[in-house]
C-alpha distance (Angstrom), angle and dihedral (degrees) to the residues before:
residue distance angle dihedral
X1 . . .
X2 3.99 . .
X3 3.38 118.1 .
X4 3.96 133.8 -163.2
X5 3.92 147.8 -150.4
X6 3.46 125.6 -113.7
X7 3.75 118.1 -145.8
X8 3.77 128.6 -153.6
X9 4.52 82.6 -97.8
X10 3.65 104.4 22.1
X11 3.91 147.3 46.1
X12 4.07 114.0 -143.0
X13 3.86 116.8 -151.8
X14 3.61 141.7 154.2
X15 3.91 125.0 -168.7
X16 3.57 112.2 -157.8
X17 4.20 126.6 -165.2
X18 3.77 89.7 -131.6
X19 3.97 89.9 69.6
X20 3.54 155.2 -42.4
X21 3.68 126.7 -43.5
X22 3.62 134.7 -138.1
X23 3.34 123.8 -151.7
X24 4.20 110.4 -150.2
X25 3.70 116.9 -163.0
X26 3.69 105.1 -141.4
X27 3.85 111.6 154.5
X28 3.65 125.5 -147.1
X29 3.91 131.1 175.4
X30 3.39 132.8 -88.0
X31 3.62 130.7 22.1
X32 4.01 135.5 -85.7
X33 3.51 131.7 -172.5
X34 4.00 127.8 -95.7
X35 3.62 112.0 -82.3
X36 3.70 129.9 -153.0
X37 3.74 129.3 -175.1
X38 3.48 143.0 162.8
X39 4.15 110.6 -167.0
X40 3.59 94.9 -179.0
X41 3.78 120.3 2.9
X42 3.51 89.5 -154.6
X43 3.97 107.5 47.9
X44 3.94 97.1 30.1
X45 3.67 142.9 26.6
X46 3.82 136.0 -126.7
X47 4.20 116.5 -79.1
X48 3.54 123.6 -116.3
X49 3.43 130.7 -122.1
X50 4.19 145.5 -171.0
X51 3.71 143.8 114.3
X52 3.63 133.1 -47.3
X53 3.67 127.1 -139.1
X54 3.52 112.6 -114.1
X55 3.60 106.4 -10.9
X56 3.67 80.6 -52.6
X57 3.97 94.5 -65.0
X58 4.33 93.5 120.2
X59 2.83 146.4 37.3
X60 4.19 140.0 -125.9
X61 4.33 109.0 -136.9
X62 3.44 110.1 -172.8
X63 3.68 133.3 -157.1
X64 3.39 137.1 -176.0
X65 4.20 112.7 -129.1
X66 3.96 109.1 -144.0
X67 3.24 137.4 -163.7
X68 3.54 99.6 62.3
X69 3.87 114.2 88.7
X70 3.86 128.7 19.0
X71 3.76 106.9 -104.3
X72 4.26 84.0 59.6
X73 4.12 85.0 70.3
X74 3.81 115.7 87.6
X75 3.86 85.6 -148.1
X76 3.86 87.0 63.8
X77 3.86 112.5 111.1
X78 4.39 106.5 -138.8
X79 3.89 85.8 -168.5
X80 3.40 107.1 118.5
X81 4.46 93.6 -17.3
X82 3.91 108.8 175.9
X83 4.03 105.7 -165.3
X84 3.79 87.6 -158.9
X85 4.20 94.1 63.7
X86 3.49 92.2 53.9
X87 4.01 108.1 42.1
X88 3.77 85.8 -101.5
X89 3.73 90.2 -52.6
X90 4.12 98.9 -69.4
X91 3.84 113.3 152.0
X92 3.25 120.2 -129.6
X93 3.34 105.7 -124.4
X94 3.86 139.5 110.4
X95 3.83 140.1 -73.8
X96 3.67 139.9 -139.0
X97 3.83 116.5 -101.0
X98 4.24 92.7 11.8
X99 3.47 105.4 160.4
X100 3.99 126.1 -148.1
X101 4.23 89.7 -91.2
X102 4.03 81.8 45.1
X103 3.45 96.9 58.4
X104 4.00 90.8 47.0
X105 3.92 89.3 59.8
X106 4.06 124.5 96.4
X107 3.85 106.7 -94.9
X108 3.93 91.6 -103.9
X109 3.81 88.0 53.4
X110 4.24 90.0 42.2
X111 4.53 85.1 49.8
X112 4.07 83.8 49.0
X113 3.28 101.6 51.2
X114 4.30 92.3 46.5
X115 3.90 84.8 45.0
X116 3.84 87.0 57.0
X117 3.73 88.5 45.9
X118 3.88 94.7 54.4
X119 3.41 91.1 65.6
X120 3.20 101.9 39.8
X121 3.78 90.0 67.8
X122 3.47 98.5 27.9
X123 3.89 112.7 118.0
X124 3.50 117.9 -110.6
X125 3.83 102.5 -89.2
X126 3.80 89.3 42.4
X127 4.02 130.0 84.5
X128 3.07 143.7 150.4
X129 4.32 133.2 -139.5
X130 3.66 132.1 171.5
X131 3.88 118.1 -137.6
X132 3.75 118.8 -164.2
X133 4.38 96.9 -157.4
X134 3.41 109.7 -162.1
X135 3.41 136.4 -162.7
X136 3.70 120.4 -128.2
X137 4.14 121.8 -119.3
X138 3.39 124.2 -92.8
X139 3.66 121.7 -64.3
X140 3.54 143.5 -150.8
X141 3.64 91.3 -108.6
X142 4.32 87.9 45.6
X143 3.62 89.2 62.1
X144 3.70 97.3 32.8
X145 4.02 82.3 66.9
X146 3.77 88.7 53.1
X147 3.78 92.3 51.1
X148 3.67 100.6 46.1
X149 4.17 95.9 34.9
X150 4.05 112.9 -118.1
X151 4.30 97.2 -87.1
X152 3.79 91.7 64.1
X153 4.49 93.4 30.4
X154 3.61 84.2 58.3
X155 3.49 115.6 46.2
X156 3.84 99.2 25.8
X157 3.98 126.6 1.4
X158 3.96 82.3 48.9
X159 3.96 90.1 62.9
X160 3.81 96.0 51.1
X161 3.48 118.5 78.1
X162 4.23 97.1 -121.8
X163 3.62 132.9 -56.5
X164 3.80 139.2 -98.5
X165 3.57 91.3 -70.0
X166 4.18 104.1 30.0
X167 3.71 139.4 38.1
X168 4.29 115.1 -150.7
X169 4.06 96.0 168.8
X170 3.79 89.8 125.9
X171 3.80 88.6 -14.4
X172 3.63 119.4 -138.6
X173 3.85 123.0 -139.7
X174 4.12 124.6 -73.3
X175 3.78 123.0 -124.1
X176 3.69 82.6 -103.7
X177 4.21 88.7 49.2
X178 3.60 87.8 54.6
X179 3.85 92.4 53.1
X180 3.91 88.6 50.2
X181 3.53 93.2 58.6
X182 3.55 87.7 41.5
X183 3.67 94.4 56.9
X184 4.33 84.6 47.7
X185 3.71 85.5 56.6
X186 4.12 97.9 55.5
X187 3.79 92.6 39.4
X188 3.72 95.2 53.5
X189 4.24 81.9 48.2
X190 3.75 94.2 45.3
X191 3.94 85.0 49.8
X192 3.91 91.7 48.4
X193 3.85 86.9 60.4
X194 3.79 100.7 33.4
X195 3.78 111.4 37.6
X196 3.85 97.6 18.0
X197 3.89 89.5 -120.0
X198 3.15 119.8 -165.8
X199 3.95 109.8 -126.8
X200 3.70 121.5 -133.9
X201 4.02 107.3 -84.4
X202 3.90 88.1 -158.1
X203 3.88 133.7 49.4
X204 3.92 124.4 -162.4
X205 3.91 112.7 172.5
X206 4.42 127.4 -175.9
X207 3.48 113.5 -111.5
X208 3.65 96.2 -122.1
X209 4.29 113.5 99.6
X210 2.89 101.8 -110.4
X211 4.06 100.5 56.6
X212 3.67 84.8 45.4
X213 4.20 95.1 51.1
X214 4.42 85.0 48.6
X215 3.50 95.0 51.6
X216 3.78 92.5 51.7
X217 3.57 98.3 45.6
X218 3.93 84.9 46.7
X219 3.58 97.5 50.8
X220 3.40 127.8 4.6
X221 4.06 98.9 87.8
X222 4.16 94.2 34.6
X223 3.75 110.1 107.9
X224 3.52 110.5 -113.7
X225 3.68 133.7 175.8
X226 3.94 117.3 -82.8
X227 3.59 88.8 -121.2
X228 3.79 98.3 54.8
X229 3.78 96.0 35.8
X230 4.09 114.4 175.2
X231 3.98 100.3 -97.5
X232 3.90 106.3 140.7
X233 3.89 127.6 -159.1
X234 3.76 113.8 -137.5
X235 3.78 104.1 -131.2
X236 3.80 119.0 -159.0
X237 3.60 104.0 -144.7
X238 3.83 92.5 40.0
X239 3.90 78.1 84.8
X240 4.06 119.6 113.0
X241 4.09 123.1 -87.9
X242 4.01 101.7 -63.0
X243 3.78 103.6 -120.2
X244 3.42 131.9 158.2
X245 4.16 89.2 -92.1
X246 3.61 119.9 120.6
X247 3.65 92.8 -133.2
X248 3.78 89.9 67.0
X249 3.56 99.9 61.8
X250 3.96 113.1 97.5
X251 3.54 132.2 -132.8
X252 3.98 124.6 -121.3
X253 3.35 125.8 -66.1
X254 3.70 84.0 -126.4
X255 3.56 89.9 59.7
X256 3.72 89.6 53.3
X257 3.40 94.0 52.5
X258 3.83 93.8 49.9
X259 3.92 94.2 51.9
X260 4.55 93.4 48.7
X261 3.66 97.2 5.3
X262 4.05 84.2 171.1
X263 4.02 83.7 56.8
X264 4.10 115.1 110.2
X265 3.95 112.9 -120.1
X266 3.93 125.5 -149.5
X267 4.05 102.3 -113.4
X268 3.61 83.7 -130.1
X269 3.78 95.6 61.1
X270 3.94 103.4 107.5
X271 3.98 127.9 -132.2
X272 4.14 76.4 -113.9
X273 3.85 141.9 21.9
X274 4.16 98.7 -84.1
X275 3.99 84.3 166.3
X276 4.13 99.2 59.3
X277 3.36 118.7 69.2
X278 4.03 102.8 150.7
X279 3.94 92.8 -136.8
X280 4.21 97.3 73.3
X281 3.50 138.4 47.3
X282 3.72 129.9 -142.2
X283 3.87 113.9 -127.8
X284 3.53 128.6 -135.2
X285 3.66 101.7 -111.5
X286 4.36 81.8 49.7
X287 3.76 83.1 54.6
X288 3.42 102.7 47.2
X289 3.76 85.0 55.7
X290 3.50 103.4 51.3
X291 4.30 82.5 45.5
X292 3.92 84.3 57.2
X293 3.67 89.1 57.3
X294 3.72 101.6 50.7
X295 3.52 94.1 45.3
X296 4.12 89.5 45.0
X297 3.64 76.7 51.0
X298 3.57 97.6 61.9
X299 3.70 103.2 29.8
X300 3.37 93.5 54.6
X301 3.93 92.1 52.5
X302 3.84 114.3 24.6
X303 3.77 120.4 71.6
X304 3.58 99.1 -168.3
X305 3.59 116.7 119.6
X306 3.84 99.9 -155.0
X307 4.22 106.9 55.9
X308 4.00 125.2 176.1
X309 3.99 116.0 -155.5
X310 3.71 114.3 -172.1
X311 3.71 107.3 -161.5
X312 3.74 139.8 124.1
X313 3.97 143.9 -75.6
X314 4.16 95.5 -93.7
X315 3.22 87.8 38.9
X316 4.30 99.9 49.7
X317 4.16 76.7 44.5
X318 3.73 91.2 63.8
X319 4.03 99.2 40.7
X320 3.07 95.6 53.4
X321 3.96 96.0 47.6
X322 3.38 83.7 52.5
X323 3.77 88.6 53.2
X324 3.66 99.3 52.0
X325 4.00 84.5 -119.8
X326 3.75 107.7 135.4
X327 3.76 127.2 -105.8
X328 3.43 107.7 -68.5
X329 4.05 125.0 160.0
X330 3.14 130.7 -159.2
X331 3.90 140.6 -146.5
X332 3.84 121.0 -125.0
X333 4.09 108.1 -81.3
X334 3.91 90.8 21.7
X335 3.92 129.9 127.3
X336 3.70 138.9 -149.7
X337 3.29 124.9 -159.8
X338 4.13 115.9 -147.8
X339 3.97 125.1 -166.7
X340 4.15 101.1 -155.0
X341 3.65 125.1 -175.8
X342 3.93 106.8 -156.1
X343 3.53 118.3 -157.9
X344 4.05 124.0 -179.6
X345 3.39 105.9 -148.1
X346 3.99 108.7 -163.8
X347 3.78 107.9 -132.0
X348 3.94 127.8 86.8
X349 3.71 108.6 -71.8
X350 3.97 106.4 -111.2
X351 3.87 119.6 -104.8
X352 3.97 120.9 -79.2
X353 3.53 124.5 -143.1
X354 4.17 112.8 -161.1
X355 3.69 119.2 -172.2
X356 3.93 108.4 -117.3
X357 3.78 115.7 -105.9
X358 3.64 119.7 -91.3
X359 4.03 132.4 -126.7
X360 3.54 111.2 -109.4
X361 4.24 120.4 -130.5
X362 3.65 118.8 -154.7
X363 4.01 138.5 165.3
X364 3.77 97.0 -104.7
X365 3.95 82.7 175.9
X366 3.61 95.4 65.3
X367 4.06 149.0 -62.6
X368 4.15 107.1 -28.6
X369 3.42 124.1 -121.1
X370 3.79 92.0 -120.8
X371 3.39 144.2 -22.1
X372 3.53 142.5 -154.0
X373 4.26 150.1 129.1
X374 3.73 85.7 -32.9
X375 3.79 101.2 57.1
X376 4.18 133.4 -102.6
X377 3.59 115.8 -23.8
X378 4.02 105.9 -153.8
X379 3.31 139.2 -142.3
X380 3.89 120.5 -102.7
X381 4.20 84.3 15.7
X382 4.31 90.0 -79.9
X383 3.49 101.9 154.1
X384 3.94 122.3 -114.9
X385 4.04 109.7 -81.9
X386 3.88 120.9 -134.2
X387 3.82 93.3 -136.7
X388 3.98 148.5 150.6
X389 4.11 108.4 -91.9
X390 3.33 103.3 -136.2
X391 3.95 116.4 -128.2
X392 3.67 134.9 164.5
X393 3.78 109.8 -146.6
X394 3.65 124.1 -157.2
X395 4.20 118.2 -98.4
């Protein structure tokens, strides 16, 4: 078991493949910069990092308010779920309080005004935001898996960096991505006119590509309010489940800066990726810590009561268990919205125990034969190699 040392800014911890690690809130003064390490690529994975809530003396619990938009409803079938045939999924229904002007609103304008009234009566350790997460567009890599079936995607095309005709190292977005995002960007328009939505107030956006290419196209050219203007903050561990995939290593922060240099960056967002190293694979109990962060990250220091997060499908998975929303998954250029109540709960958060990262087998040969919940089945029987994906990240 290793254990860490929160500071008043950051959270120290260090998974290691020999076991599981706890993660010991014990607050000191003062604040330190994010630190990143990887001791031995091979036998242990990078830490994690992000900021406490109140010097580490509370806590954030989260929960998940249902009974307010479709995909909340266990009787709610995901398969195939288009947010933009179903006004994002909001029921029409009525709210507490509504007044007679209420009740003559659009039912996005009716859920606003309730929202507003939440926290307006909310006690002081208690609010309450709505995140829309959305998926990015399809990606290179996205229909790379179509082309090449899952078996061989998995346990070899995934590991190289593209093909003779298609890169998918941090892939950007298809022609058809594009047009997803597209299609995000005249719903949320049609909306503003229609249902008097309220657009998000705050953006947060993964560092990989193709996050940052959906937000844009979703966006940038909406008209917005002056005081909630689109100006996104990049957000390190927005970024998808860290597997051994090409297509999850990032590129450089300087290459982030030179595609939306007026873009905000995470401090903790490294020149380079610190967090790949194509040889381990984060678990989910790793990534629903790191998920705990961000959003502790955000709820802790954004106001706003209407927040977009443009992420990924692991990464949506782990969110929302961290919610308490139910398992709900989500095609590429789809959105979910979440109602959250937040409360801070001032004691010491309990210890966390994250199972350590696991090595990652493929068939550096060539495509398997199948794969499945066992692992890589190879072709002529060679068994699975415990190798370095290759990947060729940009600048």
């Amino acid at each position: 078991m290793v254990s860490f040392t929160l500071t008043a800014l950051t959270a120290f911890s260090l998974y290691t493949l020999s076991g599981a690690t706890t993660h010991s809130p014990t607050p000191v003064s003062g604040p330190s910069a994010a630190t990143f390490s990887v001791p031995t690529a091979s036998t242990a994975n990078p830490t994690a990092s992000g900021i406490t809530v109140d010097h580490g003396k509370a806590y954030i619990k989260y929960t998940t308010v249902t009974g307010f938009f479709l995909q909340d409803l266990n009787t709610t079938n995901q398969t195939g779920f288009d947010y933009a045939t179903v006004n994002f999924g909001l029921l029409n229904r009525t709210y507490p309080d509504e007044t007679p002007s209420d009740c003559r609103l659009p039912q996005w304008g009716r859920f606003d005004k309730y929202l507003t009234r939440l926290n307006r009566y909310a006690d002081r350790n208690t609010h309450y935001k709505l995140l829309f997460i959305g998926r990015h567009g399809e990606g290179y890599h996205n229909a790379a898996e179509t082309f090449y079936g899952t078996p061989a995607w998995n346990c070899y095309w995934s590991e190289q960096p593209g093909n003779s005709t298609n890169s998918w190292s941090d892939a950007r977005l298809t022609p058809n991505g594009i047009a997803q995002a597209s299609k995000a960007n005249a719903y949320w328009a049609r909306l503003q006119t229609e249902q008097r939505i309220t657009t998000p107030q705050s953006f947060y956006v993964s560092p990989l590509t193709r996050c940052l290419q959906t937000a844009n196209t979703t966006f940038a050219s909406l008209s917005l309010p002056k005081k909630y203007p689109f100006h996104p903050t990049v957000k390190e561990f927005l970024r998808e489940s860290i597997s051994i995939h090409t297509c999850d290593r990032r590129s450089s922060r300087s290459y982030i800066q030179s595609l939306f240099p007026s873009w905000s960056i995470d401090p903790t967002l490294t020149q380079s990726d610190e967090l790949w190293s194509g040889i381990t694979a984060e678990t989910n109990s790793a990534q629903d810590y790191r998920s705990t962060i961000v959003l502790d990250d955000i709820f802790s220091s954004d106001r706003n009561r209407v927040i977009s997060l443009t992420t990924h499908s692991g990464e949506t998975g782990s969110l929302l268990r961290v919610l308490g929303h139910r398992a709900f998954s989500l095609g590429t250029g789809q959105i979910i919205p979440v109602l959250v109540k937040a409360e801070t709960v001032k004691s010491a958060p309990a210890l966390t125990t994250t199972a350590p990262w696991t090595a990652g087998a493929w068939c550096t040969a060539g495509p398997p034969v199948t794969s499945g919940a066992a692992g890589c089945t190879c072709a002529g029987g060679v068994s699975p190699t415990e190798g370095t994906a290759s990947s060729t990240p940009t600048a």
